[in-house]
PADO-313737 format. One record per residue (C-alpha): x, y, z. Coordinates in steps of 0.001 Angstrom, whole numbers, plus 500000, padded with zeros to 6 digits. Example, Ala and Ser with C-alpha at 12.3 -4.5 7.8 and 13.67 -1.06 7.14 Angstrom:
<pts>
512300495500507800;513670498940507140;
</pts>
This chain:
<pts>
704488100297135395;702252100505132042;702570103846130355;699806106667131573;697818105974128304;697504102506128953;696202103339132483;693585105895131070;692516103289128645;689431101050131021;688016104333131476;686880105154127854;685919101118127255;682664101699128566;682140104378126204;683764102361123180;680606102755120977;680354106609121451;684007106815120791;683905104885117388;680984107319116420;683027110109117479;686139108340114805;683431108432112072;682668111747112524;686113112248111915;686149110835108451;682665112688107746;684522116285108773;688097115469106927;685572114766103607;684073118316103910;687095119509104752;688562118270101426;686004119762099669;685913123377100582;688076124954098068;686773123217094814;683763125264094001;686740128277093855;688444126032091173;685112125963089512;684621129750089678;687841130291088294;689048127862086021;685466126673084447;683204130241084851;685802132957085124;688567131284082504;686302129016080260;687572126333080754;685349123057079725;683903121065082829;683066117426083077;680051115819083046;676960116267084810;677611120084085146;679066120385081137;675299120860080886;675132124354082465;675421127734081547;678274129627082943;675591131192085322;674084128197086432;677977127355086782;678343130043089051;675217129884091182;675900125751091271;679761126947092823;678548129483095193;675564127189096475;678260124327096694;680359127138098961;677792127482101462;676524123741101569;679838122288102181;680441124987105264;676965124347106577;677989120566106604;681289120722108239;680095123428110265;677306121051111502;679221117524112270;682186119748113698;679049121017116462;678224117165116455;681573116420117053;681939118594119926;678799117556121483;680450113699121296;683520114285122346;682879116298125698;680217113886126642;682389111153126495;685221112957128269;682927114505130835;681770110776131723;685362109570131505;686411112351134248;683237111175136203;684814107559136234;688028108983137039;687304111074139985;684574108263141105;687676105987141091;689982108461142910;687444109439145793;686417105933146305;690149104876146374;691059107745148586;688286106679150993;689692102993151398;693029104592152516;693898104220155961;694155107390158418;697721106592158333;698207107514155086;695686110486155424;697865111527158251;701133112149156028;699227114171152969;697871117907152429;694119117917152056;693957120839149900;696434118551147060;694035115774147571;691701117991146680;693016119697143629;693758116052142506;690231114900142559;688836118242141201;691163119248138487;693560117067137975;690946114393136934;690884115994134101;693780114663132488;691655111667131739;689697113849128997;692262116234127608;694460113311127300;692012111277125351;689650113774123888;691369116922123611;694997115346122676;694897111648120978;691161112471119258;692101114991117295;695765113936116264;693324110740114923;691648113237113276;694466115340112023;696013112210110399;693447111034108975;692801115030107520;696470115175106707;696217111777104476;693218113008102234;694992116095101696;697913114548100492;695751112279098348;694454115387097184;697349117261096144;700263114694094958;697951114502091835;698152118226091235;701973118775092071;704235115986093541;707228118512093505;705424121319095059;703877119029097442;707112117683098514;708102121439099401;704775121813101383;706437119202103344;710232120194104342;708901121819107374;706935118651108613;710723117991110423;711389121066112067;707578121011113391;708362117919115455;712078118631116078;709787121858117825;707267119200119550;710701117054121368;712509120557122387;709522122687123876;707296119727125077;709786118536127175;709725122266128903;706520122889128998;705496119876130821;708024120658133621;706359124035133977;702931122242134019;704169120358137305;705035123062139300;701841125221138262;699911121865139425;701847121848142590;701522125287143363;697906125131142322;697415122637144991;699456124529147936;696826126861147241;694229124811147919;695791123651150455;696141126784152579;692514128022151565;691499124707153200;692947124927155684;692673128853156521;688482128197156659;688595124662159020;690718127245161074;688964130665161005;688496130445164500;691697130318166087;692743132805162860;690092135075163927;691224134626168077;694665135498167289;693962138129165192;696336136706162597;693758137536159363;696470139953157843;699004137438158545;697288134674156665;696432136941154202;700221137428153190;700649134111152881;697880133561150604;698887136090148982;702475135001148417;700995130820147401;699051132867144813;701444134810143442;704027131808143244;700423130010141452;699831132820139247;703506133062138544;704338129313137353;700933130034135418;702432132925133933;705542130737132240;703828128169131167;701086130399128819;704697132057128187;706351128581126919;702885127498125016;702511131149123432;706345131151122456;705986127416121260;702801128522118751;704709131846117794;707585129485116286;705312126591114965;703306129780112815;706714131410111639;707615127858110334;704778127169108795;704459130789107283;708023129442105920;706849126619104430;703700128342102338;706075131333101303;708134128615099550;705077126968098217;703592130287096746;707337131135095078;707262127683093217;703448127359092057;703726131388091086;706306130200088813;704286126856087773;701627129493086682;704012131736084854;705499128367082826;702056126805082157;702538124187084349;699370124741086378;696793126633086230;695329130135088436;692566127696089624;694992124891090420;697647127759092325;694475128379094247;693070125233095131;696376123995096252;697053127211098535;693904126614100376;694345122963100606;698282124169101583;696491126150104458;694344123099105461;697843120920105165;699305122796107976;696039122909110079;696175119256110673;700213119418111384;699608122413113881;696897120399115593;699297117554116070;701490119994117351;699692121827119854;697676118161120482;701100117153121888;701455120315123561;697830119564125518;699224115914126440;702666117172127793;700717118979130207;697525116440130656;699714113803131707;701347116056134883;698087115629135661;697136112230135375;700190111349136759;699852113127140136;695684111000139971;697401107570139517;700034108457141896;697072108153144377;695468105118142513;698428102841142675;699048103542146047;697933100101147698;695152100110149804;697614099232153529;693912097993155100;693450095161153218;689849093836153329;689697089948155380;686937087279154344;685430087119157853;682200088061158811;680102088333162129;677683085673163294;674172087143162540;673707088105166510;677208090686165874;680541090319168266;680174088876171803;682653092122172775;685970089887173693;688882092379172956;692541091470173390;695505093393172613;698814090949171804;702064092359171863;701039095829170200;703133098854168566;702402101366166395;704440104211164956;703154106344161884;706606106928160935;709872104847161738;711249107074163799;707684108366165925;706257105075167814;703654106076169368;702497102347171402;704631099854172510;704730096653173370;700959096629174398;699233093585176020;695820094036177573;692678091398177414;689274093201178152;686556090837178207;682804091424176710;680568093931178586;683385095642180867;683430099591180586;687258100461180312;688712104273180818;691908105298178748;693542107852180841;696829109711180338;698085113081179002;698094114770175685;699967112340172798;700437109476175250;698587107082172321;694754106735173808;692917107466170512;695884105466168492;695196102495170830;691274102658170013;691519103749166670;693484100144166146;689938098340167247;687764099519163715;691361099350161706;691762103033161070;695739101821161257;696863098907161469;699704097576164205;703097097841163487;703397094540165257;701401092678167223;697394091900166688;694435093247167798;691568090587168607;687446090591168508;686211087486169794;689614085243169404;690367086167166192;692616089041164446;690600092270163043;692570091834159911;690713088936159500;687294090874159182;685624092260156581;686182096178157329;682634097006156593;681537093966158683;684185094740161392;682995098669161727;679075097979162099;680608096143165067;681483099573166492;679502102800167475;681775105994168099;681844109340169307;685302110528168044;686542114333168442;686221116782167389;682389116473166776;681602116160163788;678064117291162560;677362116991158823;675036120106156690;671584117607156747;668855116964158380;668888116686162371;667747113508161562;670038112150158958;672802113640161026;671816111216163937;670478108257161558;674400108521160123;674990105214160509;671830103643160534;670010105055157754;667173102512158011;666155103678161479;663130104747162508;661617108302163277;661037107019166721;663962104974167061;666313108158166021;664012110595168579;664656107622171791;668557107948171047;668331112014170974;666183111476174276;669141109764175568;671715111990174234;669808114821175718;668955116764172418;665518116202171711;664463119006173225;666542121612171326;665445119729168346;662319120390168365;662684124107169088;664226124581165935;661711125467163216;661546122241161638;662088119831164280;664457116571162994;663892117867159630;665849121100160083;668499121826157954;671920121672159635;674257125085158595;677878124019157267;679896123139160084;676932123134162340;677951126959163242;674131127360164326;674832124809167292;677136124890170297;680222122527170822;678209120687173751;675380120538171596;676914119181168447;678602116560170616;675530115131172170;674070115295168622;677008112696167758;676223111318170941;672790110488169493;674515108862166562;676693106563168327;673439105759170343;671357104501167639;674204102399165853;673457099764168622;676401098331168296;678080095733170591;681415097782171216;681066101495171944;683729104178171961;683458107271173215;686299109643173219;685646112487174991;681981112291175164;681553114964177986;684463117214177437;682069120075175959;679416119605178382;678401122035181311;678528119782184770;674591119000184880;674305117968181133;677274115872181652;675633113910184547;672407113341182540;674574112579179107;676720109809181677;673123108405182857;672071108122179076;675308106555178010;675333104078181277;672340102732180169;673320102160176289;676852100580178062;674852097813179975;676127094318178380;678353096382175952;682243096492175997;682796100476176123;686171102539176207;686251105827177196;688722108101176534;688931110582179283;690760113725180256;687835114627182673;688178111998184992;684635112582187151;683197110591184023;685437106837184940;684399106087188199;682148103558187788;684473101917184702;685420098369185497;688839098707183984;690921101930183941;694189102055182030;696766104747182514;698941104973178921;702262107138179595;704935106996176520;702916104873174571;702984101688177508;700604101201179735;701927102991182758;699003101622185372;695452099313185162;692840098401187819;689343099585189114;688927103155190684;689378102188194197;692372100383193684;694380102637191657;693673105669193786;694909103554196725;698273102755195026;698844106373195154;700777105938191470;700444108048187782;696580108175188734;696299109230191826;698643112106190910;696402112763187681;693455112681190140;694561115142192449;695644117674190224;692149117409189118;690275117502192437;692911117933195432;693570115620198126;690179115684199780;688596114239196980;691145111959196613;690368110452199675;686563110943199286;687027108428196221;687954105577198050;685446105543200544;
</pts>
């Protein structure tokens, strides 16, 4: 596996030009910053002392000298001061657009993931991974290797600077360069442990937040709000805790790094005091090489903390590519449709699925379901129905065994080609904050105003619609808390209605409607069904008497298939299922 830099690398090469103007700044700012403290040598040594000065400024009187120096002062601060802001501007654009890329990458990546996967992970991490951990791409680059560029490059001129003045004392300047990165190996090595768990805890927080407001509901009907409170309470103080070290770690880390470099001028001052005293150097001299001494340091302490920054960045950017070198498990086929879409064959071969080794959840399923029959999954709670669907538009894949559209294997498809195959209502409803009408023109964004108001006609909806106070242009609250459970499921009923497609699953499509609605919805949805191959999942089982095909799953097999008629006759799983739903009367009434 290459090294994290290496990874982070592709996503500043599109920004390769900004970044070498951001390196030239560099230079421009180390030059200003190598000439800040000599108009104080020329105050002291050439005004204050007398001392002759070269040419051009030999010229000048010791006034001009002085006006010249202090002019000088503020010029050369107005100039760093200026391409430092310039600097800053270049730098967080290009990082900004880097962490763009990064989380662009990471969504998109996250999105080509299979439910499987999805199933096994915390969506509040996945969040805090896209959100802030994405980050790491810029404080890695930007914040941390940037300025160490810069910092050497600083670091060089002022050693160009001051061998010439005093080799020896520059030499002592530099006894503490060791101990400064014997400092980076010990504490870096902590506080990037510390960085992990404030990133994990960070992201149990989100987490639970997450997951507290999909919830509120059932929170709320239990009357469990204190109770979730504590445990927020407790995930934040564990966050705020592990945050706590680590600014502990980092501020005990900087307290050391200034004590040794306070070390290292203290020696510096004791030897060029003495210079002065011999005659070695002069006052102006001692000065100029204390305050390029205190610029010296600057550029060690930034590779210091620099370090410190990418110790913790690359927690971060760790925990992103953890995500982005997990391999996509739904790997895209080369197939495509014929131009007219799927006939609507469907064949299951030998079929199992587990999501985890020791869970299977279908087994050993063989079923052949042939274009424009309307097919009922029945069965309890967990018995597999929505796994054995969800296997048709590859949410999963089969753990063995194929699933077939038209003779040949769905991992075979395109997925994008293979899922405008399929229209689905899926459960819970899902309703997104839009428009009415780009809520039902989901997956058909091309469709018409009419074409989107004949499938709400069907769904039974267009007539709330347009009580609302801008018709299909209304605004749909977050979570569509404005509209009822039976409502936002024939609004998702509309949805599945306008995709058109050739195979049509609805699971659950009636389970929030009132009796009346439900017979209305059914006469909609028989109509869309008419030389379409539909499944219906179905705990309410009014809604699969006119199916063609009804299959009874029980511990993942399929316990019992046939038509209506025949399977209440048998008197087997269905029939029982039937009765507890209706009694014996109606058993009977359904046969005759």
């Amino acid at each position: 596996m290459p090294p994290l830099g290496w990874k982070l690398l592709p996503y500043l090469r599109p920004y390769r030009l900004r970044f070498a103007w951001a390196l030239l700044q560099v230079f421009l700012i180390a030059a200003f910053e190598l000439l800040k403290p000599w108009p104080l040598q020329i105050v002291i040594d050439h005004v204050l002392a007398g001392k002759p000065i070269g040419a051009p400024l030999a010229a000048l009187s010791p006034l001009a000298l002085l006006g010249f120096a202090c002019l000088a002062m503020v010029a050369v601060q107005i100039g760093a001061g200026g391409l430092t802001l310039l600097h800053n501007w270049t730098t967080i654009g290009v990082g900004q657009r880097m962490v763009n890329d990064l989380r662009g990458a990471l969504y998109a990546h996250l999105q080509r993931l299979s439910l499987a996967f999805h199933s096994r992970q915390r969506v509040g991490d996945l969040m805090y991974r896209v959100t802030a951990d994405s980050f790491a791409v810029q404080t890695m680059i930007m914040n941390g290797l940037l300025p160490i560029l810069s910092a050497l490059v600083l670091l060089a001129g002022m050693l160009a600077v001051l061998i010439p003045i005093d080799p020896v004392m520059t030499l002592l300047s530099l006894t503490v360069v060791p101990a400064l990165f014997l400092l980076i190996a010990v504490f870096n090595r902590k506080i990037a442990a510390v960085a992990g768990e404030v990133r994990d805890a960070e992201s149990r927080v989100y987490s639970l937040v997450q997951w507290a407001f999909s919830s509120i509901k059932v929170v709320q009907a239990f009357t469990k709000e204190e109770e979730e409170h504590r445990r927020f309470m407790g995930a934040s103080r564990a966050s705020l805790g592990s945050t706590l070290r680590l600014y502990s770690w980092q501020t005990l880390y900087s307290g050391i790094v200034n004590v040794v470099i306070a070390g290292g001028t203290a020696l510096v001052v004791y030897a060029g005091g003495r210079a002065v005293l011999g005659g070695r150097l002069t006052l102006g001299e001692l000065v100029v090489f204390i305050s390029y001494l205190a610029q010296l340091y600057q550029p060690v302490n930034q590779i210091t903390q620099s370090w410190g920054l990418i110790a913790g960045a690359r927690i971060g950017a760790r925990r992103v590519f953890e995500i982005l070198d997990t391999e996509a498990d739904l790997a895209d086929g080369p197939r495509r449709f014929p131009p007219e879409g799927a006939r609507g064959d469907i064949a299951w071969q030998g079929v199992s699925f587990r999501y985890r080794p020791d869970l299977p959840v279908l087994r050993g399923i063989d079923l052949e379901v042939r274009a424009g029959m309307r097919v009922a999954v029945v069965g309890p709670t967990g018995a597999g129905k929505s796994t054995l669907l969800g296997l048709l538009p590859r949410f999963f894949d089969p753990t063995a065994g194929r699933v077939l559209i038209d003779g040949v294997d769905v991992r075979g498809y395109r997925l994008k080609a293979l899922r405008q195959q399929i229209a689905m209502v899926l459960q819970p409803p899902l309703v997104f904050p839009v428009s009415v009408h780009d809520n039902i023109a989901y997956g058909r964004p091309e469709a018409s105003r009419a074409e989107v108001e004949a499938a709400a006609k069907l769904a039974r909806i267009h007539d709330l619609v347009m009580s609302l106070p801008e018709g299909y242009d209304t605004i749909i609250g977050e979570a569509a808390a404005t509209l009822s459970e039976g409502e936002k499921q024939r609004l998702t009923i509309a949805r599945a209605l306008l995709r058109d497609a050739p195979i049509l699953i609805l699971d659950e499509p009636t389970s929030a409607l009132d009796v009346e609605t439900e017979a209305v919805v059914m006469a909609g949805i028989e109509r869309l069904a008419a030389g379409r191959t539909t499944f219906i999942i179905a705990h309410r089982l009014s809604t699969v008497r006119s199916c063609d095909l009804i299959l009874v799953l029980r511990d993942g097999v399929i316990a019992e298939q046939g038509g209506f008629a025949e399977l209440i006759r048998r008197d087997g799983v269905f029939a029982e299922y039937y009765k507890t739903q209706f009694g014996s009367e109606d058993t009977r009434l359904g046969v005759t």
